[in-house]
C-alpha positions in Angstrom: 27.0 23.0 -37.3 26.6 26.7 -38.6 24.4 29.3 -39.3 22.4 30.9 -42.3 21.3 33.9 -43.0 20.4 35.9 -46.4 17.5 36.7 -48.8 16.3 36.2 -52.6 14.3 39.0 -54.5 15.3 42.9 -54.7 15.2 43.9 -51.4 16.5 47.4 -50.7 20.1 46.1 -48.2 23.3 45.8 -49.3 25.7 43.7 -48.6 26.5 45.2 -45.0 23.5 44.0 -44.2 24.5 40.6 -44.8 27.6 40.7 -42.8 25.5 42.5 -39.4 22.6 38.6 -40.5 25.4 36.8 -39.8 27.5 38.8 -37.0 24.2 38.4 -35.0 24.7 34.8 -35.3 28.5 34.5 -35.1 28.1 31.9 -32.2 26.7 29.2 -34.3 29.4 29.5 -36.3 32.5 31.2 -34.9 35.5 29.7 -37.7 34.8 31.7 -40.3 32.1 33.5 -42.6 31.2 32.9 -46.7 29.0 35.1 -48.8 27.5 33.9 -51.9 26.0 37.3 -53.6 24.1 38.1 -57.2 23.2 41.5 -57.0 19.1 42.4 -57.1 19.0 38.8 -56.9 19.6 36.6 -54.0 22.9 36.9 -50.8 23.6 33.6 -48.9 25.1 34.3 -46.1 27.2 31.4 -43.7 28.9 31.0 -40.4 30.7 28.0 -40.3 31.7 25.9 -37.0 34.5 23.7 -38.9 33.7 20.0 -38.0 34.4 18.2 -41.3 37.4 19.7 -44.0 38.3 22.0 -41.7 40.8 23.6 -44.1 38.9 23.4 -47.2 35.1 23.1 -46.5 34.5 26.7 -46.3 31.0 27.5 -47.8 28.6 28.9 -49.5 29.6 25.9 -51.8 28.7 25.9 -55.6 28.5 23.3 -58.3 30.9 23.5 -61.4 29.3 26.1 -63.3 28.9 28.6 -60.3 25.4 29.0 -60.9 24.2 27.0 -57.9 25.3 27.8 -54.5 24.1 26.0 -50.9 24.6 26.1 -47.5 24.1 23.8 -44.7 23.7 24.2 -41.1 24.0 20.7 -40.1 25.3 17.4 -40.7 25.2 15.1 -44.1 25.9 11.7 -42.6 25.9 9.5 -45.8 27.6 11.9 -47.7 30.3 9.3 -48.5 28.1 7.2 -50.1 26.1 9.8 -51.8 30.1 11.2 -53.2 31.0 8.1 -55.1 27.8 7.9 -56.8 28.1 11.6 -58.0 31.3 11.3 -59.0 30.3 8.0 -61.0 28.0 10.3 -62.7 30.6 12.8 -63.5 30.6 15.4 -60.7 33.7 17.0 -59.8 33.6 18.1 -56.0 36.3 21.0 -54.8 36.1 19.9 -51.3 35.5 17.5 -48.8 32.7 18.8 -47.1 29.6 16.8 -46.5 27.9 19.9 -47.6 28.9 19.9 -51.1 26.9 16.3 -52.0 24.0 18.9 -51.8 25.0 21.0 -54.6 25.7 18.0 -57.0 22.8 15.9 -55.8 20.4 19.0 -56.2 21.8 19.0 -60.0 20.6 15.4 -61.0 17.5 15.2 -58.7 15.8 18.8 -58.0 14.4 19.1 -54.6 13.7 15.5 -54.6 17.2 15.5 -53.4 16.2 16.0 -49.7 15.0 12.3 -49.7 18.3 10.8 -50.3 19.7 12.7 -47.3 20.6 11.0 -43.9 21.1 13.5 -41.6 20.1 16.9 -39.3 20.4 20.0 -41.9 18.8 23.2 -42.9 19.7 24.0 -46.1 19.5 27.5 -48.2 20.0 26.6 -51.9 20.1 29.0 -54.9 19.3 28.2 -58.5 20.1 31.0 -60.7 19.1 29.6 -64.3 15.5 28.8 -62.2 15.6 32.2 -60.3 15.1 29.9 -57.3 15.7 30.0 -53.6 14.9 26.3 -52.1 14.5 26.5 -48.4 14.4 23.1 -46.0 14.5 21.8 -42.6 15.1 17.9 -41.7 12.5 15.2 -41.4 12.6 15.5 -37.5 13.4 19.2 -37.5 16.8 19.3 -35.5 18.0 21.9 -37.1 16.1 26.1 -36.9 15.2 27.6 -40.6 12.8 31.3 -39.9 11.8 33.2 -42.7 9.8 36.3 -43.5 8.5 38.2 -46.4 10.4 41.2 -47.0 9.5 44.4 -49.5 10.6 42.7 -53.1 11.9 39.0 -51.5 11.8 36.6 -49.0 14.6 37.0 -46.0 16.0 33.8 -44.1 17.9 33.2 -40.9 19.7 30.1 -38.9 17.6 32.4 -35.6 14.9 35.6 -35.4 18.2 37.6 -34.1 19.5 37.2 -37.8 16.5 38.3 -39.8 15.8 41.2 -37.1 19.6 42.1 -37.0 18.9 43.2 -40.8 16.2 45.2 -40.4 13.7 43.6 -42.2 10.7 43.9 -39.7 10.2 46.1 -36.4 10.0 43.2 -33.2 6.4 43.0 -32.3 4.9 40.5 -30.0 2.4 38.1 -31.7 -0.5 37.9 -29.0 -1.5 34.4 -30.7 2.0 32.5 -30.8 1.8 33.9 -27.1 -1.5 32.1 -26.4 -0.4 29.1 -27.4 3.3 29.5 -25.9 1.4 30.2 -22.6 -0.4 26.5 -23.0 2.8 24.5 -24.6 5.7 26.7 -22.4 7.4 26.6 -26.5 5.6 28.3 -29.5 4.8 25.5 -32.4 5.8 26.0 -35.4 5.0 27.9 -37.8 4.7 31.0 -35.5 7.7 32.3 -33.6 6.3 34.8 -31.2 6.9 38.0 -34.0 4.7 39.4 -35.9 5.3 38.3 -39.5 8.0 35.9 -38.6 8.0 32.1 -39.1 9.6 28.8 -39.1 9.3 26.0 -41.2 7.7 22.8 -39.7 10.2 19.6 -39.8 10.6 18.2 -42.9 9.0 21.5 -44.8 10.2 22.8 -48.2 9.7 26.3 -49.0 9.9 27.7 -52.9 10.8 31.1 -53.7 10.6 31.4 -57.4 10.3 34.8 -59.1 9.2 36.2 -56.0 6.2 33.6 -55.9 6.2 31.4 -52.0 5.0 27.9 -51.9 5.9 25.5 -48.8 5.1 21.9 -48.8 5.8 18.4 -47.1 8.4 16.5 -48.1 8.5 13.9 -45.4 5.9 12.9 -42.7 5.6 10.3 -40.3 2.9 8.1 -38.6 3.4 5.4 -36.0 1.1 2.1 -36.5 0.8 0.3 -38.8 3.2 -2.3 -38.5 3.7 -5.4 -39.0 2.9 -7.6 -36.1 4.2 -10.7 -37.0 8.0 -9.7 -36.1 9.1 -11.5 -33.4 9.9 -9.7 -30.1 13.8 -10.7 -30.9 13.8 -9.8 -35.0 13.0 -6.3 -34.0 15.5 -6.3 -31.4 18.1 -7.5 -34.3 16.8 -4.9 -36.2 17.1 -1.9 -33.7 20.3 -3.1 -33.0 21.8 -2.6 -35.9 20.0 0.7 -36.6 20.9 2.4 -34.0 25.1 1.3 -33.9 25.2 2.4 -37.5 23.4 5.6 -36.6 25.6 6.0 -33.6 28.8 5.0 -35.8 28.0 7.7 -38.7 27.6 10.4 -35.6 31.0 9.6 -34.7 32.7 10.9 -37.9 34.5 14.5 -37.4 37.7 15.8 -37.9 37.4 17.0 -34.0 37.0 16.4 -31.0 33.8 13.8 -30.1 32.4 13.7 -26.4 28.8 12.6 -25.4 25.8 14.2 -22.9 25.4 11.1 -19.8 22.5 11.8 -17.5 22.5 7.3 -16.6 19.4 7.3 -18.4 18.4 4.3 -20.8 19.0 6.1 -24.0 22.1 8.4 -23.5 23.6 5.1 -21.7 23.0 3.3 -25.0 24.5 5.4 -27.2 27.5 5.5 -25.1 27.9 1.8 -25.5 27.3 2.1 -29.3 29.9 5.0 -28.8 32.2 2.2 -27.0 32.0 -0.3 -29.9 33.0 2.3 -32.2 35.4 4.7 -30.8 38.6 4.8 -28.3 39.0 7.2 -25.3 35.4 8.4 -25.1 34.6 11.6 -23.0 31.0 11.7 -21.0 30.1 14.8 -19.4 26.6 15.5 -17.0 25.0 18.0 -14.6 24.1 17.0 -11.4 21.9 18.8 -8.5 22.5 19.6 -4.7 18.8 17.9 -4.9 18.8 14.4 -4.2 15.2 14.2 -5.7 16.9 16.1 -9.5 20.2 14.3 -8.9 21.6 11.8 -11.2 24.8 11.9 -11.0 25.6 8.5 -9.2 23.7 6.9 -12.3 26.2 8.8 -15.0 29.1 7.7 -13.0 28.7 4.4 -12.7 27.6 3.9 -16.5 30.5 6.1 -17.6 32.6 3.4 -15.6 30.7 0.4 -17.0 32.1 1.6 -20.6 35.0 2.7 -19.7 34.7 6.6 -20.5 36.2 9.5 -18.9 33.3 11.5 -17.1 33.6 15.1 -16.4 30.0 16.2 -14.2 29.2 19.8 -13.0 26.7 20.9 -10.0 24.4 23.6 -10.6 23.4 25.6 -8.0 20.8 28.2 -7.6 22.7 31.2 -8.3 21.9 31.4 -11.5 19.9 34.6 -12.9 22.7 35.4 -15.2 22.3 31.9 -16.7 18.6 32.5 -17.0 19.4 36.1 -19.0 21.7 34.2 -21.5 19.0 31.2 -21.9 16.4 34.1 -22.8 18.7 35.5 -25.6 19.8 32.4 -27.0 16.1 31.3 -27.7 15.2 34.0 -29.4 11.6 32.5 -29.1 9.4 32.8 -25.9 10.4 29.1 -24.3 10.0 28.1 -20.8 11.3 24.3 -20.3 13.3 24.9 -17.4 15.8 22.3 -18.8 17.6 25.0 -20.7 19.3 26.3 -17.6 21.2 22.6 -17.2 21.6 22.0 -21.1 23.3 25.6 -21.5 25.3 25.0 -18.7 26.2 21.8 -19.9 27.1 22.6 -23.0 29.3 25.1 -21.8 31.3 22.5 -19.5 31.6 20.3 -22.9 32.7 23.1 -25.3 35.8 23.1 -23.5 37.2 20.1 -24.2 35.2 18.7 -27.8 33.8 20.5 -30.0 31.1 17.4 -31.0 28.7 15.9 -28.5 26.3 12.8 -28.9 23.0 12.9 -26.9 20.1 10.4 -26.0 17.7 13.0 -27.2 14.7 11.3 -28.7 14.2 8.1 -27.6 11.1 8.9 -25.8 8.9 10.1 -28.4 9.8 7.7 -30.9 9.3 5.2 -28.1 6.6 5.8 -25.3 9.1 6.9 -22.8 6.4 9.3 -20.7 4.3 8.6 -17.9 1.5 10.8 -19.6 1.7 7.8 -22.4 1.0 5.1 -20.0 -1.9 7.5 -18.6 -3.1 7.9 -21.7 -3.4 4.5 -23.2 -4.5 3.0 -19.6 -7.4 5.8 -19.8 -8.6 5.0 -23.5 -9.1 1.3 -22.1 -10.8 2.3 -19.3 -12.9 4.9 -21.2 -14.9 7.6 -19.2 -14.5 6.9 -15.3 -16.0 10.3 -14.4 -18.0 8.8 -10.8 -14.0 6.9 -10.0 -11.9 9.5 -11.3 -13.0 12.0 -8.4 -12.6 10.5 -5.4 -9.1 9.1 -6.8 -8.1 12.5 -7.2 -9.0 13.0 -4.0 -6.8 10.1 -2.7 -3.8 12.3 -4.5 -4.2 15.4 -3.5 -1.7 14.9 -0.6 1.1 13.9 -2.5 4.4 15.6 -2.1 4.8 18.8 -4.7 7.2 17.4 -7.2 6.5 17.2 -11.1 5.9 13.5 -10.9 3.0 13.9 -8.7 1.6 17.1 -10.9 1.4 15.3 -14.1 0.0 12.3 -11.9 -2.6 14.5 -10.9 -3.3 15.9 -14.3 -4.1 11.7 -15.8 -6.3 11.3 -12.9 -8.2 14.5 -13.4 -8.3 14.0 -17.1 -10.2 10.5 -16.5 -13.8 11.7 -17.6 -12.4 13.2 -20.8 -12.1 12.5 -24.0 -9.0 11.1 -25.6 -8.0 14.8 -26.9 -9.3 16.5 -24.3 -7.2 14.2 -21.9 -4.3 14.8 -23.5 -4.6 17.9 -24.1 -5.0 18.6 -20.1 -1.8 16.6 -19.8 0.3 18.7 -22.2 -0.8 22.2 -20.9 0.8 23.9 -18.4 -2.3 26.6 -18.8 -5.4 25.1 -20.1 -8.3 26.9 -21.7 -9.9 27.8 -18.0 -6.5 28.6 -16.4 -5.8 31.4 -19.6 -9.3 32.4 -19.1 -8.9 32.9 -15.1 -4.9 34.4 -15.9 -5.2 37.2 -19.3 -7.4 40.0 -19.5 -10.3 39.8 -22.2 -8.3 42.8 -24.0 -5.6 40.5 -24.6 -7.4 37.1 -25.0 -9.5 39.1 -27.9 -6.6 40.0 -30.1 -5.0 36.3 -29.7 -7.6 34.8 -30.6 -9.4 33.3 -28.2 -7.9 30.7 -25.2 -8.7 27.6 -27.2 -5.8 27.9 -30.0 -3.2 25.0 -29.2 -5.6 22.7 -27.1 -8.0 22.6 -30.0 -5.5 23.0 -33.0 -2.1 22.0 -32.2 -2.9 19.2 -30.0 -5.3 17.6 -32.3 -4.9 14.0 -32.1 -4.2 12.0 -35.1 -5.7 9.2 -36.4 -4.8 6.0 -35.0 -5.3 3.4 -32.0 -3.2 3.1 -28.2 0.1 5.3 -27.7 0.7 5.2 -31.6 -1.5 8.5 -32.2 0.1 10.4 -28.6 3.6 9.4 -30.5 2.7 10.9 -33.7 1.3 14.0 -32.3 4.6 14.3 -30.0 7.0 13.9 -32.9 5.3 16.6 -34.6 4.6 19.5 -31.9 6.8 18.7 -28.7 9.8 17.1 -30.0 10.9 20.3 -32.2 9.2 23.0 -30.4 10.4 21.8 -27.2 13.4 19.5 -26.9 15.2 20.1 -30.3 14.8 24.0 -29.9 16.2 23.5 -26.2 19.0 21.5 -27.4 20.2 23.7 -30.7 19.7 27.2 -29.1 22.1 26.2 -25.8 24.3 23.8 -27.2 24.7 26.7 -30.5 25.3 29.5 -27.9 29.0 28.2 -27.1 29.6 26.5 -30.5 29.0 22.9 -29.3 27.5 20.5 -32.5 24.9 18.3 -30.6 24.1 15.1 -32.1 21.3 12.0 -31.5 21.6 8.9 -33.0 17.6 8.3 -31.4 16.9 10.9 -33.8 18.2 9.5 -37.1 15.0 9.2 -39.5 15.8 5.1 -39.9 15.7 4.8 -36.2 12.5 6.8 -35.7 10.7 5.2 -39.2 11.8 1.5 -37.5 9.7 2.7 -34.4 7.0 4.0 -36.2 7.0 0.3 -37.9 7.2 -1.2 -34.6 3.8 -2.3 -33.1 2.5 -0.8 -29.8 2.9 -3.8 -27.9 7.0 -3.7 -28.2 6.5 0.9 -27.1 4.3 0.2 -24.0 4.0 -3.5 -22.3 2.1 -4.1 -19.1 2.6 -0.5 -18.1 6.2 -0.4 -18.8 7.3 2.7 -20.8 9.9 2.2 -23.8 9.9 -1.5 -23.5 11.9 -2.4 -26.8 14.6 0.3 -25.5 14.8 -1.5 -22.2 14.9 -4.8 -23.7 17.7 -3.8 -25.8 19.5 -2.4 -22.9 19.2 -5.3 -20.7 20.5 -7.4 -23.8 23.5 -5.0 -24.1 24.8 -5.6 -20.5 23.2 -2.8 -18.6 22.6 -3.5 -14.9 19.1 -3.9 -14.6 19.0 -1.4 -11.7 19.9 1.4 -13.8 17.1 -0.6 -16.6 14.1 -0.2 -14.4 15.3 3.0 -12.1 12.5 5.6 -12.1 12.7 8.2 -14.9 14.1 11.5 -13.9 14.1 13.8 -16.9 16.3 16.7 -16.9 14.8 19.0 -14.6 16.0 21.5 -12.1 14.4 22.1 -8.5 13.2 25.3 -9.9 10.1 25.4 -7.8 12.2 25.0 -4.6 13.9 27.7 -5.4 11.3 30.1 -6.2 10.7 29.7 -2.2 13.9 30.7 -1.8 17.0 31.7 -3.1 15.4 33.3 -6.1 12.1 34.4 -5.0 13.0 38.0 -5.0 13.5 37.9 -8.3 10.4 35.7 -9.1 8.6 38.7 -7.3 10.0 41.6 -8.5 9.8 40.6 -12.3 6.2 39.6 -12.0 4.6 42.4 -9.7 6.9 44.9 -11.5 4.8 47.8 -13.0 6.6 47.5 -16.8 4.8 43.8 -16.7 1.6 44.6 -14.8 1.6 48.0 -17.3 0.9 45.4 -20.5 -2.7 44.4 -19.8 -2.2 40.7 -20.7 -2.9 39.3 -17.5 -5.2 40.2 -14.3 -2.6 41.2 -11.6 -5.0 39.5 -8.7 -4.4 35.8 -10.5 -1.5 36.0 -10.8 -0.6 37.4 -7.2 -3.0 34.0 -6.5 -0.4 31.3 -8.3 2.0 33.3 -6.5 1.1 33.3 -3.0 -0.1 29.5 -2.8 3.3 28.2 -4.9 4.9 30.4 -2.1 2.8 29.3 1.0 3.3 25.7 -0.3 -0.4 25.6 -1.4 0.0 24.2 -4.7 3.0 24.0 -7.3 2.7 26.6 -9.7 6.4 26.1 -11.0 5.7 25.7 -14.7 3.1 28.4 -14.7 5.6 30.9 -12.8 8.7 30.4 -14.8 6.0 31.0 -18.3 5.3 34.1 -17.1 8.9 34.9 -16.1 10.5 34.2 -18.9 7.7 35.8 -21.3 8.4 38.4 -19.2 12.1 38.2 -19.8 11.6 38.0 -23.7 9.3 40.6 -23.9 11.9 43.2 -22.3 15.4 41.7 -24.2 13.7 41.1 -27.5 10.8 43.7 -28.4 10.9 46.5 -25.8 14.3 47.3 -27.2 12.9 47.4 -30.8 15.1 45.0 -31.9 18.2 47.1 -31.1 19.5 44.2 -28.9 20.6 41.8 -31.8 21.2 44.6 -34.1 24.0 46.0 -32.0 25.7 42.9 -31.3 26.1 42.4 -34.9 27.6 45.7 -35.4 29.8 45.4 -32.6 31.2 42.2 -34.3 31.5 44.0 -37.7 
């Protein structure tokens, strides 16, 4: 894991530029730094977290003639495979990177390469004799790549603190990526939340070629489709062995390998995989003074089943500094509360591997979420308008937890259509909540209130939960969870790796019919099936779903309401005209009064808030100093 920074074209920086890119993202890679640079012509820059060669995999890496040069932030898994079939063809390879199958592979293949690759990578490729910068993200988009046009080039960076660290555009705050981080809590892809900064979508290529910028597709993915005629016990074969060979190539390292254990179905199956194929396994979790957040009983007792050694850590709710260092090692506007625990986490972790393996991904490539029973249960029912009401009612009452809210949100969303439905489940502010919350100055320069409801959570074509997957996989997998899990694992050096989100895995899913996803009501059936078949207690099979939330909202009534208050009734945030002070002193004083629960809503504005003042009311000067205080 490491990170990348640079540029191609003429731009008018020298090569201390290059070293303050890559000081400003020293974390992601704190082992040691590799330039790669042809004057008026393209600098690759590369911070390297040693996980495989550690003595000789030092990069940028080129191929034999020096005329090609790559770097990787990520991991190659099959780069064995992919070695002895260069070298059959006559490559000669310097070191033992996985990175360096790139190069070679690049040679024989062109950007078709990216196809042959089993992994989580961004890659920044140079081809002199083409005049060429390649640019590309992985299928499922695990690993960051942001990139913006500069005067004479195109600048690139692992993070936005490495592209603004250089200077290359002023911070400004892009009302429309706003709008749309507002509805989401994240910012989809390709906007960032700056002005003439973007990101490439998973499984994006971008071209720079004689200062000419094309991006395109190179891998998409749609669930349905499948064949039907598998039996219920073929596919379990089949997943089977997918997911121990995924978990088996996530073991390799020349370091330390622990795993992320919430007790959970899918980060308890990897850690049996992770039993099968490895001795003295490490499990480490964060657990909750709150009984209704806590987990850790669950982690303990599957840590024990497969005989790991379990480290946990309780979070309590002193924890503004944490939520500063979460806000700077976004670099985006993002508001999933889960970054608080995963930082933390990873933190705990970093101390004792430098590897981790996660269950990330499991629920979008397999129904895992209430809102996907909702869903699918609503599109059979179709429009219950006259029922759906006095149901609602019948709710109302129920206690103020985020189970109950996104109940609430299905049952209201009953007389809807199927994208307006799920659309209402996937919004924290929905088109008449951002019409009620931002001034008509502000909502006129984004755009309009409409942007992600109508846009970015267009539903695909397709037929029961296939469609909801496929539109998850795309917008709330890597704008949500994957940024989440890079940006805090990345701020202490920790490599995070899913075998749930290998490409095989998620392409066997998308094969898989609906029927095996979502069975009489039960979310991530095939999962569960394979769980129960590999030992697990069915207990800890059918135990309510948790997630990996924080009692945030409890808090807000208490130990950090004062801060709550202060940032959101401060002048500096009332003093931007984006939203009318009287709504939001409203969410305020009935999530406060126990009226309603506002949490998700609250912590948007907070930590938009939060951004705002650490990444543009400094112009920039944040990141930029860092990096020359690390020069």
């Amino acid at each position: 894991m490491c990170g990348l920074a640079g540029w191609a074209g003429a731009p008018t920086h020298d090569s201390r530029t290059l070293v303050r890119m890559c000081a400003a993202i020293a974390h992601r890679g704190p082992d040691d730094f590799g330039t790669h640079v042809v004057p008026g012509r393209v600098a690759l820059g590369f911070r390297r977290l040693s996980i495989i060669d550690l003595t000789g995999g030092a990069q940028p890496i080129t191929n034999e003639s020096g005329d090609v040069a790559v770097t990787v932030n990520g991991e190659i898994y099959n780069f064995r495979e992919l070695r002895q079939e260069l070298e059959s063809r006559g490559h000669r390879f310097s070191t033992g990177s996985d990175a360096e199958v790139v190069v070679h592979l690049y040679e024989d293949e062109g950007p078709r390469c990216l196809r042959r690759l089993r992994g989580m990578f961004a890659i920044a490729l140079w081809d002199g004799p083409r005049d060429r910068l390649l640019l590309a993200r992985d299928r499922l988009g695990v690993k960051p790549l942001y990139f913006a046009e500069a005067p004479k080039g195109l600048v690139y960076g692992s993070e936005p603190g490495a592209i603004l660290a250089g200077g290359f555009l002023a911070p400004r705050t892009d009302l429309k990526a706003i709008v749309q981080y507002l509805t989401l809590q994240y910012v989809p892809a390709p906007l960032t939340g700056f002005v003439g900064l973007r990101k490439l979508r998973p499984g994006e290529l971008l071209l720079w070629e004689s200062g000419r910028t094309s991006v395109e597709r190179w891998w998409t993915i749609s669930h349905g489709g499948g064949n039907d005629d598998v039996s219920d016990e073929e596919r379990l074969d089949q997943l089977d062995r997918v997911l121990s060979e995924a978990t088996r190539l996530r073991l390799i390292a020349d370091v330390p390998v622990g795993a992320f254990l919430s007790g959970g179905i899918d980060s308890s199956l990897v850690l049996s995989y992770m039993a099968e194929h490895a001795r003295d396994v490490r499990t480490f979790s964060i657990d909750f003074p709150h009984a209704r957040f806590s987990e850790g009983v669950y982690a303990r007792e599957v840590a024990r089943l497969y005989g790991a050694q379990h480290d946990e850590f309780t979070v309590e709710p002193d924890i503004i500094p944490t939520i500063a260092a979460t806000v700077q090692a976004a670099g985006e506007p993002f508001a999933d509360s889960s970054a608080i625990p995963t930082y933390l986490l990873s933190e705990i972790t970093r101390r004792h591997v430098t590897v981790a393996l996660s269950g990330d991904g499991g629920d979008e490539a397999f129904a895992g979420y209430l809102r996907h029973r909702l869903a699918t249960a609503a599109d059979r029912l179709g429009p219950l308008p006259v029922l759906a009401r006095p149901v609602a009612r019948m709710i109302e009452h129920l206690p103020l937890d985020g189970r109950a809210t996104q109940l609430k949100r299905g049952v209201n969303a009953l007389s809807r259509t199927s994208h307006d439905r799920y659309a209402s489940m996937m919004a924290h502010f929905d088109p008449d909540a951002l019409e009620r919350l931002c001034t008509p100055a502000f909502l006129e320069e984004a755009g309009g209130s409409r942007q992600a409801s109508d846009d970015v959570l267009a539903l695909p074509e397709g037929r029961g939960v296939d469609r909801y997957l496929t539109l998850d996989t795309a917008t709330y997998l890597p704008g949500d969870l994957l940024l989440k899990v890079d940006r805090m694992s990345m701020a202490h050096a920790l490599e995070v790796r899913s075998p749930l989100l290998d490409h095989e895995v998620h392409e066997l899913a998308a094969r898989t019919p609906a029927r095996m996803k979502l069975r009489r009501g039960e979310t991530k059936w095939l999962l569960k099936q394979l769980a129960r078949r590999r030992g697990m207690p069915e207990h800890l099979v059918t135990r309510r779903k948790m997630g990996f939330g924080i009692p945030v909202g409890e808090w807000f009534r208490a130990e950090l309401r004062p801060w709550l208050e202060e940032t959101l009734r401060d002048p500096i945030t009332r003093e931007r005209g984006w939203f009318r002070p009287a709504e939001v002193d409203r969410l305020l004083s009935d999530h406060l009064d126990r009226r309603a629960d506002h949490t998700p809503r609250l912590w948007s504005l907070a930590m938009l808030e939060l951004w705002q003042r650490n990444w543009i009311d400094n112009g920039g000067r944040g990141p930029a100093a860092r990096a020359r205080e690390a020069e």
